[in-house]
C-alpha positions as CSV (number, residue, x, y, z in Angstrom):
1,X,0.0,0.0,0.0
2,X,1.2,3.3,-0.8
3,X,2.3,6.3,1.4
4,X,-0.8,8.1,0.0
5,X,-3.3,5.7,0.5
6,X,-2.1,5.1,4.0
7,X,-2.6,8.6,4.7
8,X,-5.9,8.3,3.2
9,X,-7.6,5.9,5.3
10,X,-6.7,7.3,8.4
11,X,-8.1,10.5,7.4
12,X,-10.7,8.8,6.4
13,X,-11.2,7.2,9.8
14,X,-10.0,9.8,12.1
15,X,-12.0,12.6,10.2
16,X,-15.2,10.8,9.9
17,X,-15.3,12.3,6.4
18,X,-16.0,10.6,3.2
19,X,-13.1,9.5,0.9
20,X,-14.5,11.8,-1.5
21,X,-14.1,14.8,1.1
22,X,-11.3,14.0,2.1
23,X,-9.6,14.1,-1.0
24,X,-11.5,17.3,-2.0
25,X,-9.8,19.1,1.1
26,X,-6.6,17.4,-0.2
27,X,-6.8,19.1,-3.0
28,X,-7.6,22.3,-2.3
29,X,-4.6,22.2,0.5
30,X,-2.3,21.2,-2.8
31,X,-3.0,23.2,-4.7
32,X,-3.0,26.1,-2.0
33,X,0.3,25.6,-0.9
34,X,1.5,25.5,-5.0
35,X,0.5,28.4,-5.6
36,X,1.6,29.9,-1.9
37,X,5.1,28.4,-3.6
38,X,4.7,30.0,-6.7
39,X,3.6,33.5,-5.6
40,X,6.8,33.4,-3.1
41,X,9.2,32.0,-5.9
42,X,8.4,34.8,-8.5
43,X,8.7,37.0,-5.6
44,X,12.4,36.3,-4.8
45,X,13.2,35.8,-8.2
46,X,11.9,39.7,-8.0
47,X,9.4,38.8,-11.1
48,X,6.6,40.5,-8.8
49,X,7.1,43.2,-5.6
50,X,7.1,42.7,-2.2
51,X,3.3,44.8,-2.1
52,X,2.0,41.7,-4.5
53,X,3.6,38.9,-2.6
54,X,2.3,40.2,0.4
55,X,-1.4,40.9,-0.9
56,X,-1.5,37.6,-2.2
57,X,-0.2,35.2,0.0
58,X,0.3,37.4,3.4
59,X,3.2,39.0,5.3
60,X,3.8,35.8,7.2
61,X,5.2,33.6,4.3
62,X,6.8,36.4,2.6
63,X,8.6,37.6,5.8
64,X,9.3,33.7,6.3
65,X,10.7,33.4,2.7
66,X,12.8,36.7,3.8
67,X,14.5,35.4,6.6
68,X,15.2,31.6,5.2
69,X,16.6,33.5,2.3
70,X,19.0,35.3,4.1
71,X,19.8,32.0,6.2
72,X,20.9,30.5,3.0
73,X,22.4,33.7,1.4
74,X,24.5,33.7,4.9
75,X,25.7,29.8,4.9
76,X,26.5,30.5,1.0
77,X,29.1,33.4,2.3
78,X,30.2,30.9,5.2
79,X,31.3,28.2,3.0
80,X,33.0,30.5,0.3
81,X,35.2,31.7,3.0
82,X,36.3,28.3,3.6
């Protein structure tokens, strides 16, 4: 049995919920956090400003995105001083 289907079932039987709503609400949580992914990629790749990032997907993950990007930008410096 896969991962998936694992997962499925116990939602299933933890949630009460039909299979069918269960994988409705999977879906929309998908394809939620794609596009939260997305919005914050294009951001950082400064395709769209910080205003639109922030309208779209909130000032949470962008400020989130902010500070894990300057973790990494950080390390990168680290280990080129090496």
């Amino acid at each position: 049995m896969t991962e998936s289907m694992v997962y499925l079932e116990k939602l299933i039987k933890e949630t009460n919920k039909s299979e069918t709503d269960v994988m409705a609400e999977a879906m929309r949580t998908g394809l939620r956090q794609m596009w939260q992914d997305w919005m914050l990629g294009r951001y950082l790749r400064d395709e769209i400003p910080r205003a639109e990032a922030i309208e779209v997907i909130g000032i949470d993950l962008v400020e989130l995105a902010e500070r894990q990007r300057a973790a990494m930008l950080e390390d990168v410096a680290w280990g080129q001083q090496a």
